[in-house]
C-alpha positions as MATLAB code, in Angstrom:
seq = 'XXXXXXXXXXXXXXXXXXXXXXXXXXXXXXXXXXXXXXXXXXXXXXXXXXXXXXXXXXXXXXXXXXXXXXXXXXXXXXXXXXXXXXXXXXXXXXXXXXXXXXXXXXXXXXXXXXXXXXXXXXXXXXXXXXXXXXXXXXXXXXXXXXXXXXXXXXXXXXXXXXXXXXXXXXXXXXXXXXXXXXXXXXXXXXXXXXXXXXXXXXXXXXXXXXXXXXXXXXXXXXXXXXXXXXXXXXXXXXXXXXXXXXXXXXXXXXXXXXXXXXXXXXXXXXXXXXXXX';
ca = [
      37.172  -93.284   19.142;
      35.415  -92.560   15.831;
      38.435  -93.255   12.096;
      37.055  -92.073    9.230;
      38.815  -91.964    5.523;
      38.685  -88.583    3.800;
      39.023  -88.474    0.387;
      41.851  -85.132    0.011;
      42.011  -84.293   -3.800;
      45.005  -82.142   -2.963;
      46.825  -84.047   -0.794;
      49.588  -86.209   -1.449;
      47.050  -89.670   -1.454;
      43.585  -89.593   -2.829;
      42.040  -90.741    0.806;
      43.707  -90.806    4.064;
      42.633  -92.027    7.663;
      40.953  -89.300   10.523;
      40.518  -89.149   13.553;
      37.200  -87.571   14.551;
      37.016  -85.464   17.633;
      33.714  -83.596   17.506;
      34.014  -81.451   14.654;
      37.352  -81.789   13.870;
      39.377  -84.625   11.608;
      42.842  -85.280   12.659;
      45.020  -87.025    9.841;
      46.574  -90.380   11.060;
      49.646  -89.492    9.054;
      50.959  -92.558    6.990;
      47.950  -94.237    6.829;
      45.684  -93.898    3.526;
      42.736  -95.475    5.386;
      41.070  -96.994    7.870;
      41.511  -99.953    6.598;
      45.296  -99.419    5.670;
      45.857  -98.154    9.615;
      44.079 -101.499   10.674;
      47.025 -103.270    9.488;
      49.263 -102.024   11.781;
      48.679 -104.412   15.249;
      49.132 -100.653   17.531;
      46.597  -99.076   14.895;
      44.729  -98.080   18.205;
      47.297  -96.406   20.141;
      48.432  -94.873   16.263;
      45.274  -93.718   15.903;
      44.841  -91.696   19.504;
      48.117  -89.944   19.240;
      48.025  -88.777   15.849;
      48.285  -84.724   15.565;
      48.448  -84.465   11.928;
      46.787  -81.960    9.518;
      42.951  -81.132   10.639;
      39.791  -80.756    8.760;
      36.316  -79.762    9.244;
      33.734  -82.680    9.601;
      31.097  -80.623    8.007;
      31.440  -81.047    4.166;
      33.960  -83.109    4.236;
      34.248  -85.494    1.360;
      34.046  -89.378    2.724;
      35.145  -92.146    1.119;
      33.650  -95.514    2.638;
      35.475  -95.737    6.015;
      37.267  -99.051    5.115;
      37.150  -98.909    0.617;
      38.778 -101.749    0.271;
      38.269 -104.791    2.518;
      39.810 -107.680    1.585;
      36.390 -109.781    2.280;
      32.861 -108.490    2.648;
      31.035 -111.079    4.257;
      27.146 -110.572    4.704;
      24.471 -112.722    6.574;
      20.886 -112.916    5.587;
      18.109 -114.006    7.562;
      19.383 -112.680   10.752;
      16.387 -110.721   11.985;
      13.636 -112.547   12.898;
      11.218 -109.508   11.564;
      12.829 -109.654    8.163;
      12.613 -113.833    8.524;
       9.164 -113.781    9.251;
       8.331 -111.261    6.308;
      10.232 -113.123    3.735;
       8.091 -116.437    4.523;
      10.620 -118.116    6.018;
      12.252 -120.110    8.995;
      14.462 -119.423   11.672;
      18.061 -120.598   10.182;
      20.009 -122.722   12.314;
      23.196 -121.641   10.785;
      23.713 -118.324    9.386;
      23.227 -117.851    5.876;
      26.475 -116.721    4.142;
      27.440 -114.739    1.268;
      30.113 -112.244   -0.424;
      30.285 -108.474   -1.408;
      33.122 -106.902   -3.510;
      34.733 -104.012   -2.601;
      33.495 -102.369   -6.011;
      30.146 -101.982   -4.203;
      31.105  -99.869   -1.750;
      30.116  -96.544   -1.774;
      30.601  -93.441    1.013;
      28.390  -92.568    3.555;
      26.808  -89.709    1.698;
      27.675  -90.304   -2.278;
      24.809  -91.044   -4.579;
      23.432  -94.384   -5.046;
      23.579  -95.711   -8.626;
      20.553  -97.513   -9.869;
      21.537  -99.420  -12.610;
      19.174  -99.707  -16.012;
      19.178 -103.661  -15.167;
      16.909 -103.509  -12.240;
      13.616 -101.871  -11.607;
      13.871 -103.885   -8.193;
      16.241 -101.703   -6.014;
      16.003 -102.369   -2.350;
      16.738 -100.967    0.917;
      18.432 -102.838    3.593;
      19.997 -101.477    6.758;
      22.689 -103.418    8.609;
      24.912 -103.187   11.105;
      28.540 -103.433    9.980;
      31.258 -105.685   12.072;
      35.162 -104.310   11.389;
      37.764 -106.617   12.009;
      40.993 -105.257   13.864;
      42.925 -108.136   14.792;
      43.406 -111.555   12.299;
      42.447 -115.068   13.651;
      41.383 -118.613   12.363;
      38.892 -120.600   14.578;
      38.434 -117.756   16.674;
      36.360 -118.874   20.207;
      33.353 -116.791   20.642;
      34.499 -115.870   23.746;
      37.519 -113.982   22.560;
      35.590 -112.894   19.312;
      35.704 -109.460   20.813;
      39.127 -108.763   20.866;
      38.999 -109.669   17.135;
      36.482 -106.756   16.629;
      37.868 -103.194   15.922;
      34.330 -101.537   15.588;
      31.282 -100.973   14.406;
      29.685  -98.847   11.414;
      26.543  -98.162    9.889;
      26.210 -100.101    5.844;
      23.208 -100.590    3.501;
      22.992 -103.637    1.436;
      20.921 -102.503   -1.468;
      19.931 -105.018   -3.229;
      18.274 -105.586   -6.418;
      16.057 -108.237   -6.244;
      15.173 -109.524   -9.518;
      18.531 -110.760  -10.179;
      18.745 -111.828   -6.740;
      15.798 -114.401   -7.388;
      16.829 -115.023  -10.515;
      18.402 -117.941   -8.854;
      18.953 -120.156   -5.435;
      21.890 -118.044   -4.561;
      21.754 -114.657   -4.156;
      25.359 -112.553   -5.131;
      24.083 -111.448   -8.445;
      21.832 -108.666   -6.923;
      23.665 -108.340   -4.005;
      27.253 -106.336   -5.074;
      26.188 -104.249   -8.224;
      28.846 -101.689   -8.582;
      28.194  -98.327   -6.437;
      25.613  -99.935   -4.284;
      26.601 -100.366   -0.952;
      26.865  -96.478    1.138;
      29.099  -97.936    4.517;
      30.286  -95.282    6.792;
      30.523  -92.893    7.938;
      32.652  -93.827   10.773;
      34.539  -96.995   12.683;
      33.479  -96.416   16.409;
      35.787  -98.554   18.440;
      34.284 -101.450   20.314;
      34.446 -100.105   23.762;
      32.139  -97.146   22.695;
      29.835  -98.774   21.226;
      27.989 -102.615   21.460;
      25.227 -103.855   19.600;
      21.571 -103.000   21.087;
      21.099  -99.686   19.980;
      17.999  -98.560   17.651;
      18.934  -99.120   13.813;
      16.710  -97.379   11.217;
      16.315  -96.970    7.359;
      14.005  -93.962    5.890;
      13.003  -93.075    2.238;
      11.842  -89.257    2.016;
      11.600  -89.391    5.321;
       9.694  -91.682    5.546;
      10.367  -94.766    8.216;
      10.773  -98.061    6.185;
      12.873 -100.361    9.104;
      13.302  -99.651   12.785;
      14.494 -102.221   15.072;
      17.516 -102.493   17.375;
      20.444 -104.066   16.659;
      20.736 -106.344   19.414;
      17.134 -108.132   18.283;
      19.661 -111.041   16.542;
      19.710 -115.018   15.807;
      23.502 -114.699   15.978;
      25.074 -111.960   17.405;
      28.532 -110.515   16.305;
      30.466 -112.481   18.241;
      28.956 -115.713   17.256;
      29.786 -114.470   13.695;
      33.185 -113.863   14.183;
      33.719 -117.037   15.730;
      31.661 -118.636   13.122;
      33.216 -117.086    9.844;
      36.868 -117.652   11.597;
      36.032 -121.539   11.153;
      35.294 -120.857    7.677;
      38.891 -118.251    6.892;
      40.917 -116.322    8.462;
      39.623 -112.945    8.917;
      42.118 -110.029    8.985;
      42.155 -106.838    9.824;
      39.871 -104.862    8.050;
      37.548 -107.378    6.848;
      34.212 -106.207    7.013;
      30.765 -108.455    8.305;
      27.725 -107.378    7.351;
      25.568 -108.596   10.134;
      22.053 -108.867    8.129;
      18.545 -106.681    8.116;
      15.579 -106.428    9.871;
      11.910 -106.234    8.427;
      10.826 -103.182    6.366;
      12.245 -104.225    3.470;
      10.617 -102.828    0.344;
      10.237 -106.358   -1.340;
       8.636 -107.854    1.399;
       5.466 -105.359    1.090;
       1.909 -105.212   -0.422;
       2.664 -103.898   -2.949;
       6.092 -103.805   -3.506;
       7.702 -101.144   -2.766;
      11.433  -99.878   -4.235;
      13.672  -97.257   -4.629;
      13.365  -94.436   -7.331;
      15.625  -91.781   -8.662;
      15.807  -88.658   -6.710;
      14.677  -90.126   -3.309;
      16.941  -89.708   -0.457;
      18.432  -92.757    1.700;
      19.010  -92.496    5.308;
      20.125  -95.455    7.166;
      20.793  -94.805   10.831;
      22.436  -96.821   13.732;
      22.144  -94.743   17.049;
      25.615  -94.318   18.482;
      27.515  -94.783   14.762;
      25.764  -92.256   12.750;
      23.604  -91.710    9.084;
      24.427  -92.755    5.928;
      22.881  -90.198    3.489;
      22.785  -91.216    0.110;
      20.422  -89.843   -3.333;
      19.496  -92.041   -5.424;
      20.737  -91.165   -8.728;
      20.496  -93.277  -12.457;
      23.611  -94.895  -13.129;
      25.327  -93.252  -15.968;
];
């Protein structure tokens, strides 16, 4: 099952939670959402029997399928491509650290590159959306924890991420972070499949996501030991190599170019990259 949240200018709430079935969105009615319908323990079963209003999927105007998680966790150095590129080891923990849900963007709005940063990167992840809440969840049950998967981007401007040890200042600039376009439940889809990330067409990353020091469930299980995770929290499960810092010469993003990150089996993120006004 594929829940998207449609931003409806004249409906009665700015977004509210789909239901995709091929070309057709199905309004979960209630539910503002995905991440409000997660809430709900039978969100599932909610989900499959809506028969609300219907909508086209072409055109239609997406808001980032879960806007406003109440954590975005992300993991670097998870890839050992992307470890070995960056010049360093193999972590034996992951390495942790936070988005805000100001980032967020939808899966095809324009990326904002602020007048701060000259250093705008691309970095295509594999998003982990939780559905059910735990604390010191066993890896073994991490599953059930998981609602889905979608496809997210964590752009990233580097020179005020190096400005220091830790990273979070160039890591959740406002209208940075396209996540979308839809939550596919768990038992359609499972980590292996081929993720990519193109500029103009042009193939920067391409590795699949099941190529991982720690895999979702370890993750889930991990960041449970930390806090709680609830429904709707969102993982960012970290990049592979391509990134455009890590080449000779550098290599970042400009305005007008044209985004794609792709996870096969959760869809394309299109995004242009626009000056921030």
């Amino acid at each position: 099952m594929k829940l998207l949240t449609l931003r409806t200018p004249n409906g009665t709430t700015p977004t509210q939670a789909v239901r995709q079935d091929g070309d057709t969105l199905t309004e979960i009615d209630g539910y503002a959402s995905v991440g409000e319908l997660l809430k709900n323990p039978d969100w599932k079963t909610v989900a499959a029997a809506a028969t609300g209003a219907t909508h086209p999927y072409t055109g239609a105007d997406l808001a980032a399928v879960v806007p406003a998680p109440g954590k975005i966790i992300c993991v670097g150095h998870n890839y050992r491509n992307h470890i070995k590129e960056m010049g360093r080891e193999v972590p034996p923990y992951p390495t942790l650290f936070a988005k805000y849900a100001e980032s967020l963007i939808g899966p095809n709005d324009d990326l904002a590159l602020p007048a701060e940063s000259d250093a705008v990167d691309w970095e295509a992840e594999l998003a982990v959306i939780i559905g059910k809440p735990g604390r010191r969840i066993p890896e073994a049950d991490a599953g059930d924890h998981i609602a889905g998967y979608a496809v997210l981007n964590d752009v990233s401007m580097r020179d005020y991420q190096f400005r220091t040890i830790q990273w979070l200042q160039g890591k959740t600039w406002e209208n940075s972070t396209p996540f979308g376009p839809a939550l596919v439940t768990s038992d359609e889809f499972t980590a292996g499949p081929l993720m990519t990330s193109a500029v103009d067409g042009e193939i920067m990353q391409s590795t699949p996501t099941g190529d991982v020091v720690f895999t979702p469930e370890f993750l889930v299980h991990y960041i449970s030991t930390i806090i709680t995770l609830n429904p709707g929290d969102v993982i960012a499960t970290g990049t592979p190599g391509g990134v455009g810092h890590a080449r000779d010469p550098k290599r970042y993003l400009a305005e007008g170019q044209i985004l794609l990150t792709t996870i096969e089996g959760l869809g394309t993120l299109t995004n242009k990259v626009v000056t921030e006004v």
